[in-house]
C-alpha positions in Angstrom: -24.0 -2.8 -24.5 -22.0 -2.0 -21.6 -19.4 0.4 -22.0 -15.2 -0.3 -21.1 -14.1 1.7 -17.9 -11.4 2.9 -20.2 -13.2 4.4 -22.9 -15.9 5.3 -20.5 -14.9 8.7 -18.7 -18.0 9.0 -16.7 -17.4 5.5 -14.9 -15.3 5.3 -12.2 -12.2 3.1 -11.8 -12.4 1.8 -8.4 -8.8 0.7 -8.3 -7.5 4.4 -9.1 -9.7 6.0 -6.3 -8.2 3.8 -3.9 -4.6 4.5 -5.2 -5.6 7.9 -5.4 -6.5 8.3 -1.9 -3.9 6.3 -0.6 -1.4 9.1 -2.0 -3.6 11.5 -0.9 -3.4 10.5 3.0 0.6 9.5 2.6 1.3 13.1 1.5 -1.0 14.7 4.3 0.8 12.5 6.8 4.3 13.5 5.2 3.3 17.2 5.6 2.0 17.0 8.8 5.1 15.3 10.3 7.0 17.7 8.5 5.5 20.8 10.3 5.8 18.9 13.7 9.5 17.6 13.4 11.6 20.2 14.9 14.7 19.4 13.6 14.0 20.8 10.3 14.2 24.5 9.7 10.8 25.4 9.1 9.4 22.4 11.8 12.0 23.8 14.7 10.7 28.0 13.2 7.3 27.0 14.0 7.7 25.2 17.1 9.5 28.1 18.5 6.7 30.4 17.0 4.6 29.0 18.9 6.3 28.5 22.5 6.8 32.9 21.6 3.3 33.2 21.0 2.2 31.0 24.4 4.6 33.3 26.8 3.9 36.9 24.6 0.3 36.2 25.5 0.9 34.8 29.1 2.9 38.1 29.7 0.0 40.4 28.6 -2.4 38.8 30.6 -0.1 39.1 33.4 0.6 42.4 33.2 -3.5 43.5 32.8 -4.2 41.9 35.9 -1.8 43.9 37.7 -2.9 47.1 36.2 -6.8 46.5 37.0 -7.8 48.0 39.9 -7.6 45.9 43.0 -11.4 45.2 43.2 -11.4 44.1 39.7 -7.9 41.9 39.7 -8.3 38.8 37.8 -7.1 35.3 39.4 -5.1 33.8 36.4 
């Protein structure tokens, strides 16, 4: 006697998985464009987070090759 997907818990509803992931993928998209769109708040914070980060780094690297000794100057 085969059991009804519905009463059954342990078989699984095709149909729902698909809806299921469908949502799934639409909110990780949503999310995703939300953190790359700068014109929001929190999109435009982390662009320019990043952009600091980039030059911060760029400066540091800078500045070590000019203190190294000149036989050990690094070509950035």
């Amino acid at each position: 006697m085969a059991m009804d997907p519905t009463t059954d818990p342990d078989v699984p509803d095709p149909d729902f998985n698909a809806r299921t992931a469908r949502l799934l993928r639409r909110e990780a998209l949503r999310r995703a464009a939300q953190e790359l769109n700068t014109t929001s708040g929190p999109g435009l914070e982390q662009a320019l987070s990043r952009i600091s980060e980039e030059v911060t780094a760029e400066a540091v690297e800078r500045k070590e090759a000019a203190a190294a000794p000149p036989g050990r100057r690094r070509i950035p």
